[in-house]
ZARO-712836 format. One record per residue: residue number from 0; residue in one letter; y, x, z of N, C-alpha, C in turn. Coordinates in steps of 0.05 Angstrom, whole numbers, plus 5000, padded with zeros to 4 digits. Atoms other than C-alpha are relative to their C-alpha. Example, Ala and Ser with C-alpha at 12.3 -4.5 7.8 and 13.67 -1.06 7.14 Angstrom:
BEGIN
seq,type,n.north,n.east,n.up,ca.north,ca.east,ca.up,c.north,c.east,c.up
0,A,4976,5018,5000,4910,5246,5156,5024,5018,5000
1,S,4976,4984,4999,4979,5273,5143,5022,4985,5014
REM end
This chain:
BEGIN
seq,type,n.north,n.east,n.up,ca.north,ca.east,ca.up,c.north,c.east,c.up
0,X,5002,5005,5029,9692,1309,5514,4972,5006,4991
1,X,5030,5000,4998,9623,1301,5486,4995,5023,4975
2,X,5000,4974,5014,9602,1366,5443,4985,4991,4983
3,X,5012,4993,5024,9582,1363,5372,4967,5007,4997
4,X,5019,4988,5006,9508,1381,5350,5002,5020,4994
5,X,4992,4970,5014,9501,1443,5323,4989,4995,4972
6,X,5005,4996,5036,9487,1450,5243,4968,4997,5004
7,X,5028,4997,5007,9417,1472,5249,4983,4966,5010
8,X,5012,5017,5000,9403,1405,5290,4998,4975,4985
9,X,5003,5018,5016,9433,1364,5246,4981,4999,4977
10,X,5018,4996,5024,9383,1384,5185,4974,4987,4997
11,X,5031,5012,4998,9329,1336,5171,5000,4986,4975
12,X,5003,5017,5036,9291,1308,5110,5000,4973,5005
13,X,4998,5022,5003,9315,1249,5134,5020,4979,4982
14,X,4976,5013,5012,9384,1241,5102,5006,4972,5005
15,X,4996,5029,4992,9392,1164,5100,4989,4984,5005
16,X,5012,5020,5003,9339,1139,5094,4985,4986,5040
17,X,4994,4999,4975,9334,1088,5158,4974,4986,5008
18,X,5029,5015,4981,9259,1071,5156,4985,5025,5014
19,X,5009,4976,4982,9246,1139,5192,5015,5006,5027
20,X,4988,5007,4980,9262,1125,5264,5004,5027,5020
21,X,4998,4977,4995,9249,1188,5295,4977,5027,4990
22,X,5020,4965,5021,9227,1261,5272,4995,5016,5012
23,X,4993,4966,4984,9213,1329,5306,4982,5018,4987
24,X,5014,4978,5011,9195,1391,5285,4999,5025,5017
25,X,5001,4984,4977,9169,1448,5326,5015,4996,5026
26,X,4993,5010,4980,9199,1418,5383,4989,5015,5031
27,X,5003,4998,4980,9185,1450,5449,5019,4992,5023
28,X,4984,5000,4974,9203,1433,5522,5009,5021,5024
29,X,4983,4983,4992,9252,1466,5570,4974,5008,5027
30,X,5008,4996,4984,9199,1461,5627,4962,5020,5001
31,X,5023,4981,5002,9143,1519,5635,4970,4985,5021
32,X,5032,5002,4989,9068,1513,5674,4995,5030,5009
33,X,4995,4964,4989,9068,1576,5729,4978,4996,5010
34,X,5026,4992,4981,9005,1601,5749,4997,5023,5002
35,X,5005,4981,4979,8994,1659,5800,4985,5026,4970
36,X,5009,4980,5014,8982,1722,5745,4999,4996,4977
37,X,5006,5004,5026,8988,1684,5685,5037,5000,4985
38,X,4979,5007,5020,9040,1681,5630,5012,4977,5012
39,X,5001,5034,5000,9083,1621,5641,4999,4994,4970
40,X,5001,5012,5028,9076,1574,5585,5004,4971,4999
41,X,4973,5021,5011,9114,1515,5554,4980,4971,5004
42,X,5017,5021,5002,9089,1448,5571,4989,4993,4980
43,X,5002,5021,5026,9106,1416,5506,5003,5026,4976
44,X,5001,4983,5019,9097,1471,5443,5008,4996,4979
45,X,5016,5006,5029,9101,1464,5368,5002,4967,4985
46,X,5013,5027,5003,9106,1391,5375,5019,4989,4965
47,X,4991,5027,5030,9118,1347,5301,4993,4974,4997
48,X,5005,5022,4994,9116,1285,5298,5017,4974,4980
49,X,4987,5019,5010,9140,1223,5252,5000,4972,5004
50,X,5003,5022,4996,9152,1155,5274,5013,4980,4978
51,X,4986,5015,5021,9175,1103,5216,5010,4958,5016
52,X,4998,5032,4998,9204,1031,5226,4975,4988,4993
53,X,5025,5021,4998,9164,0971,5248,4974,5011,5005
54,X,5015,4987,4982,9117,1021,5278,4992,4999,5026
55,X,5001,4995,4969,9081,1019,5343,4980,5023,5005
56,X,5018,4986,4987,9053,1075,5376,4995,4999,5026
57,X,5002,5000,4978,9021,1095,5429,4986,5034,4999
58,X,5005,4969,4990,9019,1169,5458,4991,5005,5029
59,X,5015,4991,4974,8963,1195,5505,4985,5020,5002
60,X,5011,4971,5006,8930,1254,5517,4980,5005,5027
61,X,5011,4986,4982,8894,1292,5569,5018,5008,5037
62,X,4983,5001,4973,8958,1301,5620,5021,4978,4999
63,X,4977,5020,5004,8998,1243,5641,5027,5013,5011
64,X,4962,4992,5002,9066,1295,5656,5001,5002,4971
65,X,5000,4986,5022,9055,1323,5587,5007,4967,4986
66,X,4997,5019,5014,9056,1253,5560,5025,4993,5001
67,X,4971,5004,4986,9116,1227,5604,5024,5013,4987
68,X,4995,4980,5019,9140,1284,5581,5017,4999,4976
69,X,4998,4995,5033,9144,1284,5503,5015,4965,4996
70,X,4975,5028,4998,9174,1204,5510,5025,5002,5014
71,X,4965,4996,4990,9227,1225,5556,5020,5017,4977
72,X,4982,4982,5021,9251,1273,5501,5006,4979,4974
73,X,4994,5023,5024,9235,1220,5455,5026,4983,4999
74,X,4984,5018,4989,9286,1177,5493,5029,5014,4992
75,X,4969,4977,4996,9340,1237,5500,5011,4993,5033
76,X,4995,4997,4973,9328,1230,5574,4997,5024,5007
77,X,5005,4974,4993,9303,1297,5579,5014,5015,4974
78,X,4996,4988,5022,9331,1359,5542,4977,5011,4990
79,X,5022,4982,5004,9283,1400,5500,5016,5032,5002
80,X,4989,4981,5003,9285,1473,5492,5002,5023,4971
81,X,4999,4988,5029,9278,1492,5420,4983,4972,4980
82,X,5009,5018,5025,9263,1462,5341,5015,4975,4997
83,X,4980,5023,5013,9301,1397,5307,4979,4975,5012
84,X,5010,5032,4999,9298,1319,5330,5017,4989,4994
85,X,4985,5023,5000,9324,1266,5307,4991,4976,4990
86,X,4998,5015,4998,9330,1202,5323,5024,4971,4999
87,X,4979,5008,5011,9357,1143,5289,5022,5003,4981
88,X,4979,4985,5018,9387,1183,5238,5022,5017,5017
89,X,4977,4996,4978,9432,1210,5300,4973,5031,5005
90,X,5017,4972,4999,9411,1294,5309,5003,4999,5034
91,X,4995,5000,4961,9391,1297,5392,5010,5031,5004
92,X,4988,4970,4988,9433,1353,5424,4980,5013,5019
93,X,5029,4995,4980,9382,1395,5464,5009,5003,5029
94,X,4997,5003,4961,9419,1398,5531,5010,4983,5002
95,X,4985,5038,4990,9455,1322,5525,4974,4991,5008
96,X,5023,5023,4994,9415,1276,5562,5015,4973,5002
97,X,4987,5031,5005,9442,1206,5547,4989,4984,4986
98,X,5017,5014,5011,9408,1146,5528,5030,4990,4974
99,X,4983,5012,5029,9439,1118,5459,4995,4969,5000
100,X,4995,5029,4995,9463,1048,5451,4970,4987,4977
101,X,5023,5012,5008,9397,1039,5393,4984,5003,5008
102,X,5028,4995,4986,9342,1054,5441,4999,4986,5031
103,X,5006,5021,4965,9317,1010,5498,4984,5016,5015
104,X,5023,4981,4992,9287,1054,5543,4980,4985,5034
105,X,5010,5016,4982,9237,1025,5590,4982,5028,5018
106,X,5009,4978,4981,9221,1078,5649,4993,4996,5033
107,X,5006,5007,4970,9213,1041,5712,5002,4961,4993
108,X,5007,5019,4993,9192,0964,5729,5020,4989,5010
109,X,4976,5008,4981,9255,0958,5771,5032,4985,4996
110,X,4973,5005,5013,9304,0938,5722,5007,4970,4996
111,X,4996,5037,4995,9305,0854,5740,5004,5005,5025
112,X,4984,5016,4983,9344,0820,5783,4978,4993,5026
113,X,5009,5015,4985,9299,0804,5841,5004,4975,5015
114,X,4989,5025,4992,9332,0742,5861,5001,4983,4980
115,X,5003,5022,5026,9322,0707,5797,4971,4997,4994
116,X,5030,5003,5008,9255,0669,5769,5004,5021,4973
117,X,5005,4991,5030,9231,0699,5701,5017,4987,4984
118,X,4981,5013,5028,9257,0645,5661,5032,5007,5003
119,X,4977,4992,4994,9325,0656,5696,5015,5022,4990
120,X,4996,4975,5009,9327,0722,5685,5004,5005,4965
121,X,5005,4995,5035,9308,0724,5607,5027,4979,4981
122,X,4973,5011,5013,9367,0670,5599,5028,5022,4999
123,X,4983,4975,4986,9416,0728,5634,4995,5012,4984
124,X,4991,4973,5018,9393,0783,5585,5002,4983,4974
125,X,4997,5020,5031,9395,0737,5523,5022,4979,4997
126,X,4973,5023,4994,9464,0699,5547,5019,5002,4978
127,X,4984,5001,5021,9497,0721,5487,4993,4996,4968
128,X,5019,5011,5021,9439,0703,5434,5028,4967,4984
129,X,4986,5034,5019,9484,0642,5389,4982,4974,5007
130,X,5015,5019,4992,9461,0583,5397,5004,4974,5027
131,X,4997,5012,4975,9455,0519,5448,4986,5010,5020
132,X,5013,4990,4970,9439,0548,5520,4980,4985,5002
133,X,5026,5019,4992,9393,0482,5535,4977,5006,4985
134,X,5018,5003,5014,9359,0488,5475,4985,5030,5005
135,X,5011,4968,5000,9348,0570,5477,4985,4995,5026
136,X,5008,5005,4976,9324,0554,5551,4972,4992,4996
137,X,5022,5010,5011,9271,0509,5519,4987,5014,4988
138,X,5017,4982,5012,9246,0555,5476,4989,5019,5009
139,X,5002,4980,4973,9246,0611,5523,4969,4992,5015
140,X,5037,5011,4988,9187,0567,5568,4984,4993,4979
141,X,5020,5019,5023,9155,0545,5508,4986,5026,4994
142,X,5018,4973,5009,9143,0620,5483,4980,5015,5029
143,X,5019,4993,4977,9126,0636,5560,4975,4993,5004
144,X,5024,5014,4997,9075,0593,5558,4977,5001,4980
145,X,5019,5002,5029,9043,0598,5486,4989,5039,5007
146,X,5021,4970,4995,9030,0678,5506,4995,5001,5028
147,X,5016,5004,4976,9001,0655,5569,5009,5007,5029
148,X,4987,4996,4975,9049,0669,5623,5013,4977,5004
149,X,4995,5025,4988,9059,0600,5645,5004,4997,5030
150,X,5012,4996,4971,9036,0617,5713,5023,5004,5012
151,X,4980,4995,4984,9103,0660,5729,5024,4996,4988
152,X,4975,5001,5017,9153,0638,5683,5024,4984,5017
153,X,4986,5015,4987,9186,0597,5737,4996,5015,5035
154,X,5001,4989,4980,9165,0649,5794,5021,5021,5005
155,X,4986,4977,4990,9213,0697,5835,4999,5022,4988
156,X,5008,4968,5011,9215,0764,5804,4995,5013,5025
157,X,5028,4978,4979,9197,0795,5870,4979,5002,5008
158,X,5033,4992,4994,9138,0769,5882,4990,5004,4976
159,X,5010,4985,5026,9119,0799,5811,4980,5029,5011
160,X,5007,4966,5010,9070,0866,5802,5014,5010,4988
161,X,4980,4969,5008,9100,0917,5778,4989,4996,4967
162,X,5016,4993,5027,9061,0911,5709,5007,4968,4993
163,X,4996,5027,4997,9078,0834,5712,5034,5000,4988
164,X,4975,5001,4994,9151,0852,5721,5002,5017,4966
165,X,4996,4978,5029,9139,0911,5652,4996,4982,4982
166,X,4996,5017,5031,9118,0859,5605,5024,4980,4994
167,X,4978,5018,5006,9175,0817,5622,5033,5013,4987
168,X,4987,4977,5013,9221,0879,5609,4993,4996,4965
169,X,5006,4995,5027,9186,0888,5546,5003,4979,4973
170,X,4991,5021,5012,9203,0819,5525,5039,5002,4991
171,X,4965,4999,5006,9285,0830,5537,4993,5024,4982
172,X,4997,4991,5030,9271,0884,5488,5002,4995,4976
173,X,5007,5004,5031,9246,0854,5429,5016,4987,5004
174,X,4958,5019,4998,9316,0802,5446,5016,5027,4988
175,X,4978,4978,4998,9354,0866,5444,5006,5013,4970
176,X,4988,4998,5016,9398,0891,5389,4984,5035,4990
177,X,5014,4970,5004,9354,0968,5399,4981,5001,4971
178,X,5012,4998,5034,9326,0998,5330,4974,5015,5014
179,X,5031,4979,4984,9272,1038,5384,5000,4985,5016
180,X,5003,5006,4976,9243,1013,5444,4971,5019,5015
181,X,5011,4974,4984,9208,1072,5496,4990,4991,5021
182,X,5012,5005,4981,9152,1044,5538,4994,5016,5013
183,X,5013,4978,4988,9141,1096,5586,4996,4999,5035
184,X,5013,5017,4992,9100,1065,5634,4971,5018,5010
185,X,5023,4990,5005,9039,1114,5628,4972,5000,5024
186,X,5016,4997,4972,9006,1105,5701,4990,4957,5000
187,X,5003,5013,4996,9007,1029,5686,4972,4989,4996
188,X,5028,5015,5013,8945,0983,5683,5005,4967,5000
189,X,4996,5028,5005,8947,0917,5652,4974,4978,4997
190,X,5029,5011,4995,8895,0863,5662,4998,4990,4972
191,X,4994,5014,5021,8874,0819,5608,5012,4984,4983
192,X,4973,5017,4998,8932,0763,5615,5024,5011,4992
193,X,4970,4989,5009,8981,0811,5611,4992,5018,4968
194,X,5006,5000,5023,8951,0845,5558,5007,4993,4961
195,X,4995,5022,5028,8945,0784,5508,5032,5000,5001
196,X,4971,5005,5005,9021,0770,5525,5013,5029,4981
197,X,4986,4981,5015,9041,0839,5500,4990,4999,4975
198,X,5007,4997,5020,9005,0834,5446,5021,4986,4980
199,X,4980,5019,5011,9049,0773,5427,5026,5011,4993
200,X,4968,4991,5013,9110,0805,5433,5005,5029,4986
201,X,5001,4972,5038,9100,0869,5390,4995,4986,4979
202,X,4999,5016,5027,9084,0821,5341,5029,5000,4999
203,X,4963,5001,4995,9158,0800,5361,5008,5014,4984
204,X,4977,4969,5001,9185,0867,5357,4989,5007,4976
205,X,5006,4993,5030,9144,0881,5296,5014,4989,4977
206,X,4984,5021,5019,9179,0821,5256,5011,5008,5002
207,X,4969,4986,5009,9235,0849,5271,5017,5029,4998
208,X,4994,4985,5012,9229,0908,5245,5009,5030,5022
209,X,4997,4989,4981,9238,0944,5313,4979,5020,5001
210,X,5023,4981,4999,9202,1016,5326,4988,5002,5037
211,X,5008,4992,4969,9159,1017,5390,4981,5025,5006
212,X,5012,4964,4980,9133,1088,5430,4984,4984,5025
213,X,5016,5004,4978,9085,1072,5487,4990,5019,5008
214,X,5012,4974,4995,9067,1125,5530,4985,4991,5019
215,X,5019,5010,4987,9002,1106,5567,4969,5018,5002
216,X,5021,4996,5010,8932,1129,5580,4978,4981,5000
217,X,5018,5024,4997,8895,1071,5577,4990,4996,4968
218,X,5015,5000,5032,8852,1074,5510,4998,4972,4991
219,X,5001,5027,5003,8845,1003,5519,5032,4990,4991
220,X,4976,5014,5010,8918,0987,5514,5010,5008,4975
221,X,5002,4990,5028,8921,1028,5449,4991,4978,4983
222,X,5012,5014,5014,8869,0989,5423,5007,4973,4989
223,X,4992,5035,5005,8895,0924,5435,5028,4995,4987
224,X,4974,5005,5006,8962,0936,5417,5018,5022,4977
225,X,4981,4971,5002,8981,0998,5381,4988,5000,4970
226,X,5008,5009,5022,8976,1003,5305,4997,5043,4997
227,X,4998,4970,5012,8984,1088,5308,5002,5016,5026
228,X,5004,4973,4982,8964,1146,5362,5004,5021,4997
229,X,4989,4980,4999,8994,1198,5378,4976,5026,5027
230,X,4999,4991,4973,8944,1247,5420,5005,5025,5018
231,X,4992,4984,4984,8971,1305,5470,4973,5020,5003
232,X,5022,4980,4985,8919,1365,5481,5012,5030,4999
233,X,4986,4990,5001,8949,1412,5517,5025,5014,4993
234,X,4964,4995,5019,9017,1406,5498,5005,5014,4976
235,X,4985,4998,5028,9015,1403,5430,4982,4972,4983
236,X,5015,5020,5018,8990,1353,5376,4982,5000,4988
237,X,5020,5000,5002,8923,1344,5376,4990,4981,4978
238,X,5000,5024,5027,8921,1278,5322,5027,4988,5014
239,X,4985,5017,5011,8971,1241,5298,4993,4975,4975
240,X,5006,5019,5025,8962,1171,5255,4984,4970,5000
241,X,5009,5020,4993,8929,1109,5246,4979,4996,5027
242,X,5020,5011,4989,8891,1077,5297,4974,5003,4993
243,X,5015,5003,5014,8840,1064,5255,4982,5023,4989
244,X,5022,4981,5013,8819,1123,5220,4998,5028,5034
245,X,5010,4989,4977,8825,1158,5296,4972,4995,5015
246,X,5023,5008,4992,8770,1119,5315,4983,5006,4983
247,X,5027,4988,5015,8725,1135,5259,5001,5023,5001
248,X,5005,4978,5005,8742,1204,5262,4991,5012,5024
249,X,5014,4987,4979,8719,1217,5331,4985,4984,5017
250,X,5023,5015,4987,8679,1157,5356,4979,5014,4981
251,X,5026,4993,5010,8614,1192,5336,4968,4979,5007
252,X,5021,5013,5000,8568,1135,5369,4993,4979,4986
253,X,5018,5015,5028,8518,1099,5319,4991,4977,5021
254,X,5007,5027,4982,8488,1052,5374,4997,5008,5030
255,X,5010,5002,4968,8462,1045,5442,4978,4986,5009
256,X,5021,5013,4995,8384,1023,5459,4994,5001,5023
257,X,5002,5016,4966,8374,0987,5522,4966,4994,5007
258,X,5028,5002,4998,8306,0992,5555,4989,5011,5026
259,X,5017,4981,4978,8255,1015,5608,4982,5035,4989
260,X,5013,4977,5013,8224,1063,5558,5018,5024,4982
261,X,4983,4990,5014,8280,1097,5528,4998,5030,5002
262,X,5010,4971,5002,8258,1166,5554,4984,5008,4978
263,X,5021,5002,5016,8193,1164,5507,5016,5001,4972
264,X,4986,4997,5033,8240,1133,5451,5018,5022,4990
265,X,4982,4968,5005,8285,1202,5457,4986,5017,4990
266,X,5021,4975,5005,8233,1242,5456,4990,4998,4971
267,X,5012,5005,5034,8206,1214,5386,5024,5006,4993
268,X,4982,5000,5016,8267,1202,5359,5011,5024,4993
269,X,4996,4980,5013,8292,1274,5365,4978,5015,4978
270,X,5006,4993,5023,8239,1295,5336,4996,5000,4969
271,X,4990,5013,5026,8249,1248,5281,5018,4999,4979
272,X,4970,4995,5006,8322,1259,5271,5009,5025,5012
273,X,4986,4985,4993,8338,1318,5292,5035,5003,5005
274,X,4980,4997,5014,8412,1314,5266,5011,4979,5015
275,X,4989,5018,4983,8421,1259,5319,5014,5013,5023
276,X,5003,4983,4960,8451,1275,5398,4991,4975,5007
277,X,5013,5027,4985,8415,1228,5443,5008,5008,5033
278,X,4992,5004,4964,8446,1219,5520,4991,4980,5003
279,X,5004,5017,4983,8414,1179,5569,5019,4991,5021
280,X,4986,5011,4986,8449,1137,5610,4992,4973,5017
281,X,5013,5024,4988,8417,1098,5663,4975,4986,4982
282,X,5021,5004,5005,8375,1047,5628,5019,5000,4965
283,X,4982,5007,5025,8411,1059,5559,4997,5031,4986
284,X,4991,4976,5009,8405,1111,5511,5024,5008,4970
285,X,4980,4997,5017,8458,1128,5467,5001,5023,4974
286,X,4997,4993,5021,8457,1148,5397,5016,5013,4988
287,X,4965,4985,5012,8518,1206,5365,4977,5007,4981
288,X,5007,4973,5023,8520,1241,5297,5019,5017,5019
289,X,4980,4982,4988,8542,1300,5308,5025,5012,4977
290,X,4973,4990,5013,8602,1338,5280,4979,4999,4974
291,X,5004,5003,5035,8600,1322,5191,4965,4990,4993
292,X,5020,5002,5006,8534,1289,5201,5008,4962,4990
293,X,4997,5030,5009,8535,1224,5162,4985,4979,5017
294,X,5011,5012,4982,8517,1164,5203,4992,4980,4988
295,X,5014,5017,5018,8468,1117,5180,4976,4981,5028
296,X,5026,5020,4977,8439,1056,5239,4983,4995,4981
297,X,5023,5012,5001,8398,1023,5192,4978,5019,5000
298,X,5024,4977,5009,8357,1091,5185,4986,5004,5031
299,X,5010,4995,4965,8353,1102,5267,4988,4975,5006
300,X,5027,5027,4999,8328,1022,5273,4974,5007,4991
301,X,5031,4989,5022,8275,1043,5222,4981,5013,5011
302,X,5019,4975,4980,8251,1101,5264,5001,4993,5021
303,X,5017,5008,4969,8250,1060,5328,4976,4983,4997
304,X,5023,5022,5005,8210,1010,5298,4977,5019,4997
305,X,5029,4989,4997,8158,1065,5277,4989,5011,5021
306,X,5016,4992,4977,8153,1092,5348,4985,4990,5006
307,X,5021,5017,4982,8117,1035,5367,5017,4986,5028
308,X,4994,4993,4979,8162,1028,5425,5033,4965,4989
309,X,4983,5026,4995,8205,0950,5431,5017,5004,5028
310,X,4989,4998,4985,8262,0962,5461,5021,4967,5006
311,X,4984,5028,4987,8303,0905,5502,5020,4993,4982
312,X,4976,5006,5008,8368,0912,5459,5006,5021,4981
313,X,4983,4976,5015,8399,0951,5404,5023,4995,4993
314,X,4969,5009,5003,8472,0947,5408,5015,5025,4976
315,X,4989,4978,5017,8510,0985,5339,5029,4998,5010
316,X,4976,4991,4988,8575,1013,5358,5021,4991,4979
317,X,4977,5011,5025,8645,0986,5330,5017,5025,5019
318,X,4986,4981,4996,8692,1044,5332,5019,4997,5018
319,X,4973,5002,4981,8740,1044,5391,5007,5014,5005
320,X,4984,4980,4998,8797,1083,5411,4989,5014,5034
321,X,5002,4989,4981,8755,1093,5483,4980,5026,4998
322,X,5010,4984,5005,8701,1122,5457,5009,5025,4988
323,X,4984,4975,5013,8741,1171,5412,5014,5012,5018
324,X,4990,4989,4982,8779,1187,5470,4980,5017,5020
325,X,5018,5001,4991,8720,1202,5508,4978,5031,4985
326,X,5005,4976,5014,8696,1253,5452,5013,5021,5001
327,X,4975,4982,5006,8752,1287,5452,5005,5022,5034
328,X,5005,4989,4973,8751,1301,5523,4977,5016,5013
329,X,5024,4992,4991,8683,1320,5530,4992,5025,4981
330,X,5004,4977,5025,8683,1368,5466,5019,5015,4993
331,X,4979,4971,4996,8748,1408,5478,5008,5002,5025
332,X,5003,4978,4981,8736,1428,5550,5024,4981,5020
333,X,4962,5015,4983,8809,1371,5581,4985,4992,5020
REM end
């Protein structure tokens, strides 16, 4: 017989409302981190977190268990060990582990038919879509092909990659009747091909109003695909929130001047700007504010031009989620 929640987990400021897909509050996990003389201590801590409909995230951090991790709980594959979640308006029991009929959970590559092509396959999970079979069939290759998987849409699923075989997964999702869908995937790498295709189909899943989780560390696949980051430092929540203002708030680089003389131009320049950081890098030197220093290229152009000193290239920086990742790593010690 399946046991009740308890009171305290049911309690959330969610009440009805059903554009808040999942919630947690102080949330920790059941599994510790033992080291030889030390305290143990909790993978996952403290964690809060709000995901809303027609949302996509993507959660990455510093450890890919810790990541794995905090999605499997997300899922209600894993139990936690203390604080309120819920998901779907539905309160997660902390020692049930059972996937729920509104969450697609994607945790392994393995879940196609190997004896069927792609297209074969995607008719099979979509066999009960309304509609004429021939025609849904048609459409089916038509969309294969317009997000650029033409190539295998008519190939074996075994000779597939493994990352080949996840985006096609991630397609029978956005088909699927799920109000969540739980990419947790986090070791994957996707080329550029596969990429663009996903991109396509979160659009999908976005139209329809579907919430997606991605747990990955690939800053690039954030970027390209993910409208809100979630990131992990040391198991707990380091940022949470747009895309967007993540990247401005910790990409700190202003440009990057490309040259044979770029030593010379450091050397002026700090003394010019003090209020700059300047790393070299091969033949490249690289321009940061630093922490609450306002960033201003046209003012650093200005002051290369008066060194005297023509450099090959001056490339100004567009905020990306690698670089910000990249700060983050290098200026709290992960």
């Amino acid at each position: 017989m399946r046991k009740k929640a308890d009171n305290k987990q049911k309690k959330s400021p969610l009440k009805d409302d059903i554009e808040n897909i999942v919630f947690m509050e102080h949330l920790s996990s059941c599994e510790f981190y033992l080291e030889d003389g030390e305290t143990p201590r909790l993978v996952l801590r403290d964690v809060g977190l709000l995901f809303q409909k027609g949302q996509t995230w993507g959660i990455t951090g510093n450890s890919l268990f810790e990541i794995k991790l905090l999605t499997e709980i997300i899922a209600n594959i894993k139990p936690y060990r203390s604080g309120n979640c819920v998901l779907v308006e539905r309160g997660m029991m902390r020692h049930k582990r059972l996937i729920l009929p509104h969450v697609f959970y994607i945790g392994s590559s393995e879940m196609l038919y190997n004896n069927m092509t792609v297209l074969e396959f995607l008719m099979f999970a979509t066999d009960k879509m309304p509609g004429n079979k021939r025609e849904h069939q048609e459409r089916l290759l038509e969309y294969l092909i317009s997000i650029g998987l033409k190539r295998i849409a008519l190939t074996s699923i075994y000779k597939l990659s493994r990352e080949q075989k996840a985006v096609i997964i991630l397609l029978v999702a956005a088909y699927s009747k799920s109000k969540l869908i739980v990419y947790n995937l986090p070791d994957y790498s996707f080329d550029e091909t596969l990429l663009g295709a996903m991109k396509q189909i979160i659009q999908l899943i976005t139209e329809k109003g579907k919430t997606l989780v991605i747990a990955t560390s690939s800053p690039e696949l954030i970027e390209e695909v993910c409208s809100y980051i979630l990131f992990l430092r040391n198991g707990t929540v380091f940022y949470q929130g747009p895309v967007h203002d993540f990247c401005h708030k910790y990409d700190r680089i202003i440009l990057t001047i490309q040259g044979s003389n770029i030593k010379s131009i450091a050397v002026i320049l700090k003394t010019m700007l003090p209020c700059y950081q300047y790393d070299i890098k091969g033949d490249n030197l690289i321009v940061s504010a630093r922490q609450a220093t306002k960033e201003n290229p046209e003012l650093v152009c200005k002051k290369i031009v008066e060194t005297g000193f023509i450099p090959e290239r001056i490339e100004v920086n567009f905020k990306n989620v690698k670089n910000a990742y990249e700060e983050i790593i290098r200026n709290h010690d992960l």
